[in-house]
C-alpha positions as CSV (number, residue, x, y, z in Angstrom):
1,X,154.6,146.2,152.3
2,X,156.2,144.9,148.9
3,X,153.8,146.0,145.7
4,X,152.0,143.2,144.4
5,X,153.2,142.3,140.7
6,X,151.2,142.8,137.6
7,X,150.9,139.3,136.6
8,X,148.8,140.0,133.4
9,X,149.9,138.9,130.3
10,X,149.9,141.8,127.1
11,X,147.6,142.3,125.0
12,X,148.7,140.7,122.0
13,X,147.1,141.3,118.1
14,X,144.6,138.5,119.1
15,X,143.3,140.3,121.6
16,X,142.6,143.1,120.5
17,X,141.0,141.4,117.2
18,X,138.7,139.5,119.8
19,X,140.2,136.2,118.6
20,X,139.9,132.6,120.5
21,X,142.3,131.0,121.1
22,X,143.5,129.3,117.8
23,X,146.8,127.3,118.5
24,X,146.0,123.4,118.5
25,X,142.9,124.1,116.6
26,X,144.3,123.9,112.7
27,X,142.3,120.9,111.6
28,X,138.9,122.0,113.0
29,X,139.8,125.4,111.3
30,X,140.5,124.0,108.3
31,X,137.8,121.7,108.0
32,X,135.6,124.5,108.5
33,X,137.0,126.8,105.8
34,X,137.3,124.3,103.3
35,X,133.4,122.9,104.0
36,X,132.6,126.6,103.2
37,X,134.7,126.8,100.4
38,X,133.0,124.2,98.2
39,X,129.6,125.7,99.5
40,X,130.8,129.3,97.9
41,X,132.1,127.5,94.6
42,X,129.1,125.3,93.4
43,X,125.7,125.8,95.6
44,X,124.8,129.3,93.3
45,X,125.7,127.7,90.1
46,X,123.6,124.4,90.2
47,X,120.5,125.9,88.6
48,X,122.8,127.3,86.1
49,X,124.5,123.7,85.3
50,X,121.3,121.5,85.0
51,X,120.0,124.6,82.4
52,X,123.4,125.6,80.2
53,X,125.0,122.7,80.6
54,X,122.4,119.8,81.1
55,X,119.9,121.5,79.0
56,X,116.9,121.1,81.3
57,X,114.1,123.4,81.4
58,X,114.5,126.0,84.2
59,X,110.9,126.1,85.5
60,X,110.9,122.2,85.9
61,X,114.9,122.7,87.4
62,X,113.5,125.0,90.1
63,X,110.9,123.2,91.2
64,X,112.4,120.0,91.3
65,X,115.6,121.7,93.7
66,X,112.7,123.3,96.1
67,X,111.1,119.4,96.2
68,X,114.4,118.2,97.1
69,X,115.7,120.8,99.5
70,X,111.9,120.1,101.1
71,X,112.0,116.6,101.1
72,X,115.7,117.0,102.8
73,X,114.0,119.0,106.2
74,X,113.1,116.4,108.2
75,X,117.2,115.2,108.5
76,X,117.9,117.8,110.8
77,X,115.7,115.9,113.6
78,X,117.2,112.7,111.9
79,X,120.5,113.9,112.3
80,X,119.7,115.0,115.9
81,X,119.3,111.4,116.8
82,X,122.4,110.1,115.2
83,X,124.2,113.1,117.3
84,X,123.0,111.5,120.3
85,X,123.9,108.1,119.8
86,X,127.5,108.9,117.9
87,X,128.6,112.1,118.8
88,X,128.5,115.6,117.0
89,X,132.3,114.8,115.7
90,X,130.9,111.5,113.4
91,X,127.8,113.4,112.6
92,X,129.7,116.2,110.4
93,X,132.2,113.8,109.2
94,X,129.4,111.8,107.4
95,X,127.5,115.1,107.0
96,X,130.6,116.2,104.7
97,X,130.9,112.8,102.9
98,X,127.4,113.2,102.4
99,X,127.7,116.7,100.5
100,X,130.7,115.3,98.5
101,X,128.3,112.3,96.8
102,X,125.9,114.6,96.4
103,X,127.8,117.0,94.2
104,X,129.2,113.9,92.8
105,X,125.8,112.6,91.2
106,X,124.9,116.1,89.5
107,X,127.6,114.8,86.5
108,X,125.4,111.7,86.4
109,X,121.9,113.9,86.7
110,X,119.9,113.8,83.5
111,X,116.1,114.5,83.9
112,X,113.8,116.6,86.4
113,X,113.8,113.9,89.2
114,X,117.7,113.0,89.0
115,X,117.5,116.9,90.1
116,X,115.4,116.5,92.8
117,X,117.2,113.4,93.8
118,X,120.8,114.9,94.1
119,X,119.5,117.6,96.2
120,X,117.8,115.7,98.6
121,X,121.2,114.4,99.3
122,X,122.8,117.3,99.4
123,X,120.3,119.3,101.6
124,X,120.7,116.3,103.8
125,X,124.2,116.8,103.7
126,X,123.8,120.4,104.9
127,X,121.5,119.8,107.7
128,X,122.9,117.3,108.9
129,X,126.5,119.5,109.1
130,X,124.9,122.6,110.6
131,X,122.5,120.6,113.7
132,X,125.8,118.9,114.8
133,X,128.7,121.5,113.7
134,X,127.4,124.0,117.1
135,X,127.6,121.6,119.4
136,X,130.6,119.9,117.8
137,X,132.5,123.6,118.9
138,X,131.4,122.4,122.3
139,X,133.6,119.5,122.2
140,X,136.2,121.5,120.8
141,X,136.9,124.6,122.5
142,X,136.4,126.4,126.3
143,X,133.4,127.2,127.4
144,X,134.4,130.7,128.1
145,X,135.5,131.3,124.9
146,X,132.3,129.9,123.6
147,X,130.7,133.2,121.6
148,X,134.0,134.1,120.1
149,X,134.5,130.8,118.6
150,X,130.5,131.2,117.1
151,X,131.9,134.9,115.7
152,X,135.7,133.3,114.2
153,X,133.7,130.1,112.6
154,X,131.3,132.8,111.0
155,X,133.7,134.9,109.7
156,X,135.8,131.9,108.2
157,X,132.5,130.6,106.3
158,X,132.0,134.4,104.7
159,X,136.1,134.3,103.8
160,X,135.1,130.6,102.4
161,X,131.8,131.7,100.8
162,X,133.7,134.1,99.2
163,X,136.5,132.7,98.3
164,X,134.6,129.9,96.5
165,X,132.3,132.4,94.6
166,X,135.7,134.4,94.0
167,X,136.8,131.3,92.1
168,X,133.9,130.2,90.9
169,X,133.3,133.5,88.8
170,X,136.5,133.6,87.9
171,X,136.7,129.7,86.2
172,X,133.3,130.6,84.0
173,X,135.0,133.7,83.4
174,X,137.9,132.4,81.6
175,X,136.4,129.1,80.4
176,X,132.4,129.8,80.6
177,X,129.9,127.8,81.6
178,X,131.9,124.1,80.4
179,X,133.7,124.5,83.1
180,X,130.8,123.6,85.6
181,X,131.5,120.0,85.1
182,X,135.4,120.4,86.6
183,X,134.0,122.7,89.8
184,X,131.5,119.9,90.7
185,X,134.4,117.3,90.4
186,X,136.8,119.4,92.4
187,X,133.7,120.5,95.0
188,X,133.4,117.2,95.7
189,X,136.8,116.8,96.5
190,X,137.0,119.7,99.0
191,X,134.4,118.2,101.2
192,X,135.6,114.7,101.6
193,X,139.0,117.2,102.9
194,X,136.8,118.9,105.1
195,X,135.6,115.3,106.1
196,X,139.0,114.2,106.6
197,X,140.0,117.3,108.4
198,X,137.1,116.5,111.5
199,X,137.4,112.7,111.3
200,X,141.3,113.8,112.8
201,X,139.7,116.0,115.5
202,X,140.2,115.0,119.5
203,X,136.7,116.0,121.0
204,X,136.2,116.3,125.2
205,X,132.2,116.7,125.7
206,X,131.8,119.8,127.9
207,X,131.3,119.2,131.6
208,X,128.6,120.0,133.0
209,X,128.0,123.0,135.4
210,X,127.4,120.6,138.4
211,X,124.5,123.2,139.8
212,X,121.4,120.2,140.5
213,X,118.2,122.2,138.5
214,X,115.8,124.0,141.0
215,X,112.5,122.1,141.7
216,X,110.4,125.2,140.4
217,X,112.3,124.7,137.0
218,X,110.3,121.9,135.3
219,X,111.4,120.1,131.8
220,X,108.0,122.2,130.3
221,X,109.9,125.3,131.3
222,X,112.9,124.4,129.6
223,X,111.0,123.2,126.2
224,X,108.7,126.7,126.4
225,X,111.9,128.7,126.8
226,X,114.0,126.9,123.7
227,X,110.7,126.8,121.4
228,X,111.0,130.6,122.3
229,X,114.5,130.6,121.2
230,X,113.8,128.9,117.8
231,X,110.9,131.2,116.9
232,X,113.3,134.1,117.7
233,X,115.8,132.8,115.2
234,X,113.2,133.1,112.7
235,X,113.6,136.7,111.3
236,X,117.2,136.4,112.0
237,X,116.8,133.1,109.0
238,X,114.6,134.7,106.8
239,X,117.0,138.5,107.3
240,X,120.0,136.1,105.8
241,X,117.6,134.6,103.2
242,X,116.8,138.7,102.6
243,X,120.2,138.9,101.3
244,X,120.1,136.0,99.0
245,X,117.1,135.8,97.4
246,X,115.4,139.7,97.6
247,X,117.9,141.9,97.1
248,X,118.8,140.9,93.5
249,X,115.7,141.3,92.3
250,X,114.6,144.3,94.4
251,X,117.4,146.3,93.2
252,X,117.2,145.9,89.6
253,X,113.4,145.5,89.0
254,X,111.7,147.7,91.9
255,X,114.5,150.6,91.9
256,X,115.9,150.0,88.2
257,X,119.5,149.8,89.7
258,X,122.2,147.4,87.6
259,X,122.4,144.1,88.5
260,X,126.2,144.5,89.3
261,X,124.7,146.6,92.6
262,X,123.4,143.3,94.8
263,X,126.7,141.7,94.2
264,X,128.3,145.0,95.6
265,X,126.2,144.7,98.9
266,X,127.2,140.8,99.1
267,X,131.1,141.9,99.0
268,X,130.5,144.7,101.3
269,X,128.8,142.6,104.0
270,X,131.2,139.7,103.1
271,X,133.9,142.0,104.0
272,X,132.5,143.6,107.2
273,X,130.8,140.3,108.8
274,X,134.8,138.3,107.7
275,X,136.8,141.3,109.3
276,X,134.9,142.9,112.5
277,X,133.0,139.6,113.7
278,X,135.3,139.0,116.1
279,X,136.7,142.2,117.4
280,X,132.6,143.5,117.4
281,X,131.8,140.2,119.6
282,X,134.8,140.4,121.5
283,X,135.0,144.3,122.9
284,X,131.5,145.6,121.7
285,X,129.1,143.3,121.6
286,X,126.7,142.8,125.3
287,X,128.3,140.3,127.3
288,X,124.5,138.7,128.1
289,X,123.3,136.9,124.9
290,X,119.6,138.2,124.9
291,X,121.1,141.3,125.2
292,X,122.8,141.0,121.8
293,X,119.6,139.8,120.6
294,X,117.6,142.8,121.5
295,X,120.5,145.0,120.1
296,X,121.1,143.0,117.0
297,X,117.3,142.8,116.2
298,X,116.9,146.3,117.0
299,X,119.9,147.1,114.7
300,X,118.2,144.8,111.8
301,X,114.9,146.7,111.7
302,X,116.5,150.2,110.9
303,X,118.4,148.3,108.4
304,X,115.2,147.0,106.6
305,X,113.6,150.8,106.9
306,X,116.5,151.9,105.1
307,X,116.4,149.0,102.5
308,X,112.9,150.2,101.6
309,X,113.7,154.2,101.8
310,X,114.7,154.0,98.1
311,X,111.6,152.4,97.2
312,X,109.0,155.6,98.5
313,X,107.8,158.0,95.8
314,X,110.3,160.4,95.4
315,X,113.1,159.0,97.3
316,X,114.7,157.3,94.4
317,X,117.7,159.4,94.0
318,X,119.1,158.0,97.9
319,X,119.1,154.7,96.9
320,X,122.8,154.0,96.4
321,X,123.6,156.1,99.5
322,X,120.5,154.2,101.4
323,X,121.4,151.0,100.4
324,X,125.3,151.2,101.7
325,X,123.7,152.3,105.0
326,X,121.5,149.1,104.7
327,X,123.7,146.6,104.1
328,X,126.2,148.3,107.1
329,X,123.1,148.2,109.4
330,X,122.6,144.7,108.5
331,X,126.2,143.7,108.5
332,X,126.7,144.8,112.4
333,X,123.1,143.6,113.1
334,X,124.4,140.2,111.5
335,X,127.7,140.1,113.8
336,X,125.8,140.7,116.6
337,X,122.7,138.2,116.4
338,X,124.2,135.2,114.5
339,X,127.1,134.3,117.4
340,X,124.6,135.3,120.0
341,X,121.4,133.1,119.2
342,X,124.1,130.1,118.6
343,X,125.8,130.7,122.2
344,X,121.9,130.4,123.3
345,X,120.9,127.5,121.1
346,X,123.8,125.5,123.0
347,X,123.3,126.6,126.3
348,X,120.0,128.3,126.9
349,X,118.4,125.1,128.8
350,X,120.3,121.7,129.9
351,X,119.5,120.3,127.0
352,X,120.7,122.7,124.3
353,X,123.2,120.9,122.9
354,X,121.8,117.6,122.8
355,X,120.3,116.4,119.6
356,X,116.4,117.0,119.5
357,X,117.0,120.6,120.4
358,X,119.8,121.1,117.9
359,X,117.4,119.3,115.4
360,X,114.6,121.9,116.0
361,X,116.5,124.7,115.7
362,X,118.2,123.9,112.7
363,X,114.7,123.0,111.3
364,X,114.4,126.5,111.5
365,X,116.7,127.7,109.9
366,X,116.2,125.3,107.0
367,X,111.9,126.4,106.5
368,X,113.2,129.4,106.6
369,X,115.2,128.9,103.6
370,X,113.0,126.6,101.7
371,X,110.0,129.5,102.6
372,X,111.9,132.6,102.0
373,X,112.0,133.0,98.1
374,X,108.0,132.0,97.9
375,X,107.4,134.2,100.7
376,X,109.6,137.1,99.4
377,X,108.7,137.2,95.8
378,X,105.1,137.2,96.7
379,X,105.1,140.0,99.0
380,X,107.6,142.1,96.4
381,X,105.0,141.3,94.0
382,X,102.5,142.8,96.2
383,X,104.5,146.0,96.6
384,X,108.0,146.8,97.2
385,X,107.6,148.0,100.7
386,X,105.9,144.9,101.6
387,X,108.8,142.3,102.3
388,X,111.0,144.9,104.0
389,X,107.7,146.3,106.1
390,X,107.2,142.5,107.2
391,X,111.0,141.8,107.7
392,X,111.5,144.8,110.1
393,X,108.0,143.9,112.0
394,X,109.1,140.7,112.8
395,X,112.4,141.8,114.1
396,X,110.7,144.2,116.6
397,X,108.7,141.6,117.9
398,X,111.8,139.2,118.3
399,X,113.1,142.6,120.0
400,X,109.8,143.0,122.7
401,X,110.0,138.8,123.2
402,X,113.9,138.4,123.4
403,X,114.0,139.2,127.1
404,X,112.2,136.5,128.0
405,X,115.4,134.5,127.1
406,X,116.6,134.4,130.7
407,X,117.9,131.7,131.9
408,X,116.0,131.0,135.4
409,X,118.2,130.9,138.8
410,X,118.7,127.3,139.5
411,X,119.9,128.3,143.1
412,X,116.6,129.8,144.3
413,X,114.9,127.6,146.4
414,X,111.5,126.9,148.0
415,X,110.5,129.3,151.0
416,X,110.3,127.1,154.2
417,X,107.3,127.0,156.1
């Protein structure tokens, strides 16, 4: 008997980095970096341009970007029912043109309501990019590679994020805050490239699985199970708001640290989440997305504990070393959930990826953001334990409920009698 040949290929650098694969992809990669780009270089600074270089007040400037970023929710069901009707492609194409105008009009933004006005569009802009942009990666790429593409576009919007803040910081650095005017010109110009970049994309809509739904699954099964699902994404929305809008002001006014330190835990979990997304997703990670859920979740709660360990009477000398352990805890628990819960929101019920559910769950992840700095601030101002006490609750409940994220067994069939 002859011996059977190894017909496996070898492991190439891809591999083993838990990469898709990425060769006839370069526009949709592209477009995605550079969408992520413009969002690192100018979403921080617009409450700094409309007070230093507009001259508006900043009370009236806040409030009137949380009216428009409010105003802006109800787009992602909007943009749900466009996705239906025109396809998730055409959806982020206008979603990015959309952005671009946006940006455009703060040079033309004068007074309190021109404010709210310009962010309207741009919030719109935004939701309307991220309902359609996970099912657009549908269209795009295998279904078995499906997770890993979730963990690669992740890590390319940090290396964007960052790479736009890098060069953001660095123009107000050398030519201060005038320089605002320029970024917003050139911002604007990097999304109607990201535009260009889909509008160029060939798109296949994903077959379906071809297995009929049992009888005993009804359509109320399916809603009760994805309303599940968005809930769940919840503490995983407001954990990323965490990072934006809590840490900053934790550090420096609860544990009297400089206010160079939350910038140091935004490179470090930049840098983990851009280089071990992949590779965690690919050879770490559970293979079962509820399973990453529960470990992700799990992973997220020790990370708010140690957040908060500096903040207990006499633990103030381990808060440098606590908060590196933080922000690592976080970081894997953010690899872990964030390509999970988007596999699921695409392909936890038959109607996943369509356009209402993509709406809702999008929805939550913009409340979350509008909520988190109200929510946050009050509950730091209640007690600096408080928001991280909260946080962590919430992720062990996600934790005890994420198991109900099974997927029923279509094959099982009635009992004759």
């Amino acid at each position: 008997m002859s011996a059977a040949t190894d017909t496996r290929r070898p492991r190439t650098a891809a591999d083993r980095l838990g990469l898709p694969a990425l060769r006839g992809h370069g526009l949709f990669i592209t477009g995605n970096l550079i969408d992520s780009v413009g969002n690192g270089m100018l979403l921080p600074l617009g409450l700094l341009y409309f007070t230093d270089v507009q001259g508006l007040p900043l009370a009236r400037v806040g409030a009137a970007m949380t009216v428009g970023q409010a105003v802006a929710l109800p787009v992602t069901f909007l943009a749900g029912r466009l996705m239906d009707r025109i396809g998730p492609k055409s959806v982020v194409v206008w979603a990015n043109i959309l952005s671009a105008a946006g940006f455009a009009l703060f040079l033309l933004a004068r007074e309190p309501w021109h404010v709210a006005g310009v962010y309207v569009i741009v919030q719109a802009g935004i939701n309307m990019y991220f309902t359609a942009q996970r099912t657009l990666i549908t269209h795009v790429t295998r279904a078995d590679e499906r997770r890993s593409w979730f963990a690669f576009t992740g890590s390319l919007r940090n290396v964007g994020l960052a790479a736009g803040s890098a060069a953001a910081v660095g123009a107000l650095t050398v030519f201060g805050s005038g320089s605002l005017r320029w970024m917003i010109a050139v911002d604007a110009a990097t999304y109607l490239l990201a535009a260009a970049c889909f509008a160029a994309l060939t798109t296949t809509p994903p077959r379906p699985d071809g297995t009929p739904p049992s009888a005993l699954v009804t359509r109320a099964d399916h809603t009760r199970r994805y309303l599940l699902l968005v809930a769940l994404n919840i503490p995983y929305v407001l954990a990323q708001a965490a990072l934006a809008v809590l840490v900053a002001v934790y550090t420096t006014r609860a544990l009297e640290l400089p206010a160079s330190a939350a910038s140091m835990l935004f490179v470090v979990n930049t840098v983990i989440v851009s280089a071990c997304s992949t590779a965690v997703t690919a050879h770490l990670a559970p293979k079962v997305p509820r399973h990453a859920v529960v470990a992700g979740y799990l992973i997220m709660a020790f990370g708010m504990w140690a957040f908060a360990l500096p903040a207990l009477p006499g633990a103030a000398s381990t808060a440098w070393a606590a908060l590196v352990v933080a922000i690592v805890l976080f970081s894997l628990a953010e690899i872990l959930l964030g390509p999970a819960l988007s596999e699921l929101s695409v392909s936890l019920t038959p109607q996943a990826a369509g356009g209402f559910t993509q709406g809702l769950y999008q929805f939550s992840w913009a409340v979350g953001m509008v909520a988190a700095p109200a929510l946050f601030t009050a509950l730091l101002e209640t007690g600096p334990l408080l928001p991280w006490g909260v946080e962590a609750a919430a992720c062990l409940i996600a934790v005890l409920a994420a198991p109900a994220l099974k997927a029923p067994n279509r094959h099982r069939r009635r009992n004759p009698r």
